[in-house]
N, C-alpha and C positions, 0 to 999 in steps of 0.2 A: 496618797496614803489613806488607808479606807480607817476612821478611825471607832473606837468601840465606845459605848456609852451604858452605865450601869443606873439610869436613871428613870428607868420605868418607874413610874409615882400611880398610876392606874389603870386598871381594865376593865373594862363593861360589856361584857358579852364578848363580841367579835372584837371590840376598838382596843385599842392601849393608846396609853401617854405618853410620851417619852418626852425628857426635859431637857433644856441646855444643848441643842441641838445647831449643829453650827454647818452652814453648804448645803443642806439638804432640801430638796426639791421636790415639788408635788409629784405624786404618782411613779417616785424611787422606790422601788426595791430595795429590802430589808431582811437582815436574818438575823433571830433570836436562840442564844447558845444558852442553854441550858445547864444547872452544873452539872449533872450527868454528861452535858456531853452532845445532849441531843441537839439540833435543830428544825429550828421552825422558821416556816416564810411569812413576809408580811408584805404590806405597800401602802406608801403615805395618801393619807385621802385630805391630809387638810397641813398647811402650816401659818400659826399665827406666832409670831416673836421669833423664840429660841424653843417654841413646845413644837413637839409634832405629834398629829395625831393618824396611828397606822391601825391596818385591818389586818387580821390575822389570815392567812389562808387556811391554816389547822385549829384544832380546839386549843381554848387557852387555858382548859384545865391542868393543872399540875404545876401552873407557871410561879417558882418563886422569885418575887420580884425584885427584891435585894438582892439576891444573886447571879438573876442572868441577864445577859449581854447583848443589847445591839449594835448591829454593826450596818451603815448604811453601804448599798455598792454602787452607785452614783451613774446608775442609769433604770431605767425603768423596763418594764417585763419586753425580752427579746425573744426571738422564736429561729432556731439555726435550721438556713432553708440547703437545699440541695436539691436538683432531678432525681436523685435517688430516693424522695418522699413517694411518691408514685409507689404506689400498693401499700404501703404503710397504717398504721390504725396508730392512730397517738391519742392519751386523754388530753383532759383540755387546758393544757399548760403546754403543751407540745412534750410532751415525753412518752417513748414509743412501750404500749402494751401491749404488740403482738407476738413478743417472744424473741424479737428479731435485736440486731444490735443496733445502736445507736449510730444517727447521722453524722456522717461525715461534712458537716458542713462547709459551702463551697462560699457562705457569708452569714452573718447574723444579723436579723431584723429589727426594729423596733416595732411592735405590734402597732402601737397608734400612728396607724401613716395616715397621709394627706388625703384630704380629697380631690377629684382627680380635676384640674384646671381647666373651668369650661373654655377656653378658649384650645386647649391643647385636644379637646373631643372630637371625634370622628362621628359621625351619624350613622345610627345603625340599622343597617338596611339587606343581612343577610338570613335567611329562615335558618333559624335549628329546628329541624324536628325531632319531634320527642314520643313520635309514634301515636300517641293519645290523639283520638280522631276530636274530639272536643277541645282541644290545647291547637291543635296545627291548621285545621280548618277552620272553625273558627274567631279561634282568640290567637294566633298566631304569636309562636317566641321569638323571636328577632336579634341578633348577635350584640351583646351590649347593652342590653335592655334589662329593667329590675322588673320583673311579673310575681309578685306575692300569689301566697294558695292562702283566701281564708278558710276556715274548717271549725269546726265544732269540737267538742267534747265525745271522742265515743265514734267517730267518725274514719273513714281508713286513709286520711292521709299520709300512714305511713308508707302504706303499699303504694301508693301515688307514688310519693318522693320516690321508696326504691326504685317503681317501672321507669321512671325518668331518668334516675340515675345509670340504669341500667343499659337503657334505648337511643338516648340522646346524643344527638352528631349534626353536625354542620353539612350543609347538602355542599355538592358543587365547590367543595374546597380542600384542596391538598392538604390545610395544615394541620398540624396535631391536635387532639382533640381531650381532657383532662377533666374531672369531676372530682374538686375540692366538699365533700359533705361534713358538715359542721351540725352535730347532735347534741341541744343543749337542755339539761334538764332533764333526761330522757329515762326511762327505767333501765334497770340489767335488762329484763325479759328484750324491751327494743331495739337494747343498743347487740344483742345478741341477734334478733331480726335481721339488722341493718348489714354486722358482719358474717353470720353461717351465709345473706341472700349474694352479698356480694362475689364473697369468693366461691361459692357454690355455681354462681352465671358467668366468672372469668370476668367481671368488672371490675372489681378491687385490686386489677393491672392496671388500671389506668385512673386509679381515685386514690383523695388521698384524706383519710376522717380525722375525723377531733370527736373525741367520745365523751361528754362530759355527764355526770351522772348524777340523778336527782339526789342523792346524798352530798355529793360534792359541795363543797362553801359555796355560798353566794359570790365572793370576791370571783371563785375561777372562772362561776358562769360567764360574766361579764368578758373575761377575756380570751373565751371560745371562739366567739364568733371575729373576734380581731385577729384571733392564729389562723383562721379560717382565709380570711381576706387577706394576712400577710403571704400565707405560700402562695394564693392563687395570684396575685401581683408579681409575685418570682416567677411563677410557672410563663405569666402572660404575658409580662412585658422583659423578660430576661431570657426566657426560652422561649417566647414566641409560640405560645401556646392558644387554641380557644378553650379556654375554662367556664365551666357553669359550677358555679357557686349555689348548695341548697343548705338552707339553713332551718331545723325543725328542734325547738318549736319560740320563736321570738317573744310569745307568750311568756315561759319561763324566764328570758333572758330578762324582759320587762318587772317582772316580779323581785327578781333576785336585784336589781335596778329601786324597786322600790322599798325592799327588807336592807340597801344599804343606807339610803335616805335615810329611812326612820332612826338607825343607829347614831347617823349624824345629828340628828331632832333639826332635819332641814323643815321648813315650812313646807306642807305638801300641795299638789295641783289636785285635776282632776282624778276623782276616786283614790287619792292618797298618793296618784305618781309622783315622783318628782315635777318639778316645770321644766326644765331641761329632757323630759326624753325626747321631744322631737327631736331637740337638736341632738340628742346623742345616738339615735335612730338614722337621722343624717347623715353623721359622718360617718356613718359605717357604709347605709346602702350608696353614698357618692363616691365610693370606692371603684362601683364595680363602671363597667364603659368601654370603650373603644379609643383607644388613641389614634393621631393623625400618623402617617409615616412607620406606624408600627405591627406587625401580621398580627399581632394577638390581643386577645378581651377577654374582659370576665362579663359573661352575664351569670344574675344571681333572679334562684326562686327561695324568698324568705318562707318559712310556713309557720303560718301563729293559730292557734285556736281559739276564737272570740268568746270570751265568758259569756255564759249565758244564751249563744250564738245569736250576741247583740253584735252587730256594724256599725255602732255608733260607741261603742266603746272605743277608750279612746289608746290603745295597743293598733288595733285597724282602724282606727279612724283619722288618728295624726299623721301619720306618715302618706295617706293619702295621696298625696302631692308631691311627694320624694320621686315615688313608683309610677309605671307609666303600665295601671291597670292590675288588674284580680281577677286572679280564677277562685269563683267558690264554690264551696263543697254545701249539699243543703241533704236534711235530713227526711226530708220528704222524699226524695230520690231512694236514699240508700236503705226506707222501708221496704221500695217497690222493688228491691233487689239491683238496683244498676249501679253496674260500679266501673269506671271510676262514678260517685253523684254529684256531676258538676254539672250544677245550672247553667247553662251558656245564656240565660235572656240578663239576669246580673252581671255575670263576668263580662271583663274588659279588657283588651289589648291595645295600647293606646295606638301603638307602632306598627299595626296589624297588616296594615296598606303597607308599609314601606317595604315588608319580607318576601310579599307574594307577586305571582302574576310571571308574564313570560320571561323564562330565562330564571327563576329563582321557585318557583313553584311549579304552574301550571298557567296557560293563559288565561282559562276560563272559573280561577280558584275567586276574587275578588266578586263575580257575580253569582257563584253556586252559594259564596258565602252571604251574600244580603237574600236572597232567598230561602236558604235554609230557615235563616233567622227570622223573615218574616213570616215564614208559612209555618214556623214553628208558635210564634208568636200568639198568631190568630189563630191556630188551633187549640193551643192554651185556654183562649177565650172560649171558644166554641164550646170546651169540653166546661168549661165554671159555669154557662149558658146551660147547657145539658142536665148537672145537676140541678139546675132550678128549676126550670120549666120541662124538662125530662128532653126526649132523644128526639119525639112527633114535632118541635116546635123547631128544629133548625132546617134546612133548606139542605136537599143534597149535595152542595159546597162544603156547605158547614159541616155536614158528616166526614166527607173528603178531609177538610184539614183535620177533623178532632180524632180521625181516624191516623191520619198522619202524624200529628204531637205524638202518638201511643208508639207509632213503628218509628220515630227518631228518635225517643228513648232508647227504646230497644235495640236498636242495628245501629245505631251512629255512636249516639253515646256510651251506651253499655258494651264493653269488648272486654269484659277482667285485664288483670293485670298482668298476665302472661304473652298477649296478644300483641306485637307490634306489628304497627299498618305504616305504609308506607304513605307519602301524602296523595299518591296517584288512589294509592288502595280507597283512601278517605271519600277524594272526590268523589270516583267509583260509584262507592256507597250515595254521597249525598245524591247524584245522578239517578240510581236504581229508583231511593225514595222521591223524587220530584218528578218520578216517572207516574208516578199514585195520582197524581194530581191534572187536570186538564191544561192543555196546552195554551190557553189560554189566562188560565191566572198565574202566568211565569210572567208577570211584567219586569221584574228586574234582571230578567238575562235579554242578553243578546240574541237577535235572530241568529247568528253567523254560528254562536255558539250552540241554540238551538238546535239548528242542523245536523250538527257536528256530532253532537253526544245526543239529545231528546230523541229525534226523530230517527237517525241514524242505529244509533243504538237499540231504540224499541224494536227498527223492524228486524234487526240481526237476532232478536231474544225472539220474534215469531212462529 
């Protein structure tokens, strides 16, 4: 019996009091009846005695407090999952605004699920690609795997997210394939973006959003990206689905994280965060993986935008250790016009070995990829050499690779966001560009491989 209590004693902004409160448990669900009539939602953040202290999900304007009514419902925020989610747009509570009727739910979730039992892990060892020759060749996404995007401020991560969302599939495998996108904090203008781009490419048949909007309460932010992770859990491990989980922008979600703290007057950590966001960072991204015995996984690309585009903040720099690697976006690129502008000498895949190579990529993707990277490297160099001592002071090597950093911008990295390449197409390319180069400073390929694509290749272009 759900019982009602007319004891709200105070409100401070987003919080209320509620007194004499009997059963009621952290992070329960609440609704506040108004005399009118109206209601409001709320969720308990704290209980000490017989008080509880709850957040409002709406304004607490208007609220008289003698007169209205709470009523606890004695579970906390659920999300009702079905396969009939698939093409759906819901805001970030799980309630559907794309005009369509509501789900028929085939169960109802509790958003805060478990993270996932490293012992019950699978190791993830199959390539998704995602077309982006910079992502697949070489920082490789892997089935199961958390690959965060850091990005800036002003930066087109969102075009990223959509090409990936768009592009992305599991090579060499029959099973279904599913794209949970969870938009937190987001403007109209992008969460408009993210839906005309979807259903305009025939994506948004096989994805399923949470739209949450920078107006939206703090309290909802928070439990965006947890409906996010609940369906893609149904999809994965109950319908045997591979799901890829993108999450933009964890930024926000960390903020609205940090504007509930202060209401609480928690003691704060670094830059005013709570001291729990790691861990509350954790049990979200330990969600996503690979079970043993079971066809489907989530992997997840979180995407945050570092203030200040410091990486040592501590949004991208806590969770560090959750994730296995970063793609990042840098602003120096995206002067020079290449886009996507992803640094590949920064970014990291930590899984990158385990995706590739025969039978799952290419045989010869694991050596194009340490050459790429180094003769991308040392061109780098050559060309900050160049500017010092000018162009007469490097050696015709040096011109070779500082000529080469310019055309691996250009042709590898930069392909707009329209453009999906295939992983052979990538190699390709990287093969084309190490053809610039003398056959001789290829020390990290194989002769065998040499033959086969170098040599071979050059003389068929003759």
């Amino acid at each position: 019996m759900i019982r009602e209590y007319k004891t709200i004693s105070e409100v401070s902004g987003p919080l209320m009091l509620v007194k004499g409160v009997q059963g009621v448990g952290y992070d329960e669900l609440g609704e506040i009846e108004l005399p009118n009539g109206d209601i409001r939602h709320c969720k308990v953040l704290e209980i000490s005695g017989e008080n509880a202290t709850v957040q409002l999900f709406e304004s607490s304007s208007g609220l008289n407090l003698p007169e209205s009514k709470v009523r606890f419902l004695g579970h906390g925020i659920t999300l009702d999952v079905s396969a009939d989610m698939l093409g759906r747009v819901f805001d970030g509570m799980g309630r559907p605004i794309d005009g369509g009727p509501a789900i028929i739910p085939e169960e109802s979730r509790d958003i805060n699920g478990q993270a996932m039992n490293p012992a019950a892990r699978d190791y993830p060892s199959e390539f998704i690609q995602t077309g982006v020759s910079a992502i697949d060749g070489l920082n490789t996404l892997v089935r199961g795997q958390k690959l965060p995007i850091f990005s800036g401020s002003g930066l087109p991560h969102a075009d990223l997210a959509a090409q990936i969302a768009r592009q992305a599939k599991v090579l060499n495998s029959e099973g279904n394939f599913a794209v949970v996108f969870a938009a937190i904090g987001i403007t109209y203008e992008e969460s408009e973006f993210f839906i005309s781009d979807f259903r305009k490419t025939g994506a948004i048949d096989r994805t399923v959003m949470f739209v949450n909007l920078a107006n939206d309460p703090a309290v909802e932010r928070t439990a965006t990206p947890r409906m996010a992770l609940t369906a893609a859990e149904y999809l994965a491990f109950e319908k045997h689905m591979h799901v890829l989980v993108i999450m933009t922008d964890i930024t926000n979600y960390a903020e609205a994280l940090r504007e509930i703290s202060a209401a609480r007057k928690e003691v704060p950590g670094r830059r005013g965060y709570p001291g729990y966001l790691y861990t509350d960072l954790a049990t979200m991204y330990e969600r996503a993986g690979k079970k043993k015995g079971i066809d489907g996984s989530i992997t997840m690309i979180p995407i945050l935008t570092m203030p200040e585009d410091d990486k040592t903040h501590p949004i991208p720099d806590l969770p560090g250790d959750i994730s296995e690697g970063q793609i990042i976006l840098t602003r120096e690129l995206y002067r020079k016009g290449i886009t996507p502008p992803i640094d590949v000498l920064p970014s990291l895949s930590r899984l990158k070995d385990k995706g590739i190579g025969k039978g799952k990529t290419r045989e010869d993707h694991s050596d194009v990829l340490n050459q790429l990277f180094a003769a991308y490297a040392r061109g780098k160099e050559c060309k900050e050499l160049m500017a010092i001592l000018g162009e007469a002071a490097l050696s015709d090597v040096d011109k070779k690779y500082a000529h080469f950093a310019d055309d691996f911008e250009e042709k590898f990295v930069s392909q707009g966001y329209e453009t999906n390449r295939s992983i052979e197409e990538t190699l390709d390319i990287g093969w084309e560009l190490l053809r610039e180069m003398p056959r001789g400073e290829l020390k990290r390929i194989r002769d065998a491989y040499l033959e086969k694509y170098y040599d071979k290749q050059g003389e068929s272009q003759e």
